[in-house]
C-alpha positions as CSV (number, residue, x, y, z in Angstrom):
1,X,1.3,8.4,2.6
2,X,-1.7,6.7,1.5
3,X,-2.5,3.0,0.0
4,X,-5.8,3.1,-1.9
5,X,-7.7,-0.3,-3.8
6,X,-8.0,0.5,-7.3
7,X,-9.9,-3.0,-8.8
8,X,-6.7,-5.9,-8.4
9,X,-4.1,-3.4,-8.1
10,X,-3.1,-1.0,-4.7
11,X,-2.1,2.8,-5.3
12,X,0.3,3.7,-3.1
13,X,1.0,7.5,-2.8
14,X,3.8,9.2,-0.9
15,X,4.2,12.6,1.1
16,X,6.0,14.1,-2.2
17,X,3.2,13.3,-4.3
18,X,5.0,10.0,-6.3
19,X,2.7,7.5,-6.7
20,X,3.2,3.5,-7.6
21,X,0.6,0.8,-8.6
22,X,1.7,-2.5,-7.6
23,X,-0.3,-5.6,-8.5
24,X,-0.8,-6.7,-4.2
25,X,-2.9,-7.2,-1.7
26,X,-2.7,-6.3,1.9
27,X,-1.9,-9.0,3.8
28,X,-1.3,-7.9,7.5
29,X,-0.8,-4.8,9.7
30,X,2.1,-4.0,12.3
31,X,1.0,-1.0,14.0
32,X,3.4,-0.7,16.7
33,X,6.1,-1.2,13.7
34,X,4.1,1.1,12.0
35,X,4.3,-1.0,8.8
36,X,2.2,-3.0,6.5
37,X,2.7,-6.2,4.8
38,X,1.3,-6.9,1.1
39,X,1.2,-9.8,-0.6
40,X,0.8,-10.3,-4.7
């Protein structure tokens, strides 16, 4: 999975090749919970 900045926007991208533009910003990282948290 990858999250990439594209301008105001984020491009997430998953391991099957689907992708998703959400209008976010990253707001914090959990790695232990191995999750991140946007906000937008």
């Amino acid at each position: 999975d990858t999250i990439e900045p594209d301008g105001d926007n984020l491009l997430i991208c998953n391991i099957f090749g689907e992708q998703k533009v959400v209008k976010a910003s990253i707001h914090s990282l959990s790695l232990v919970d191995h999750k991140i948290y946007l906000k937008g």
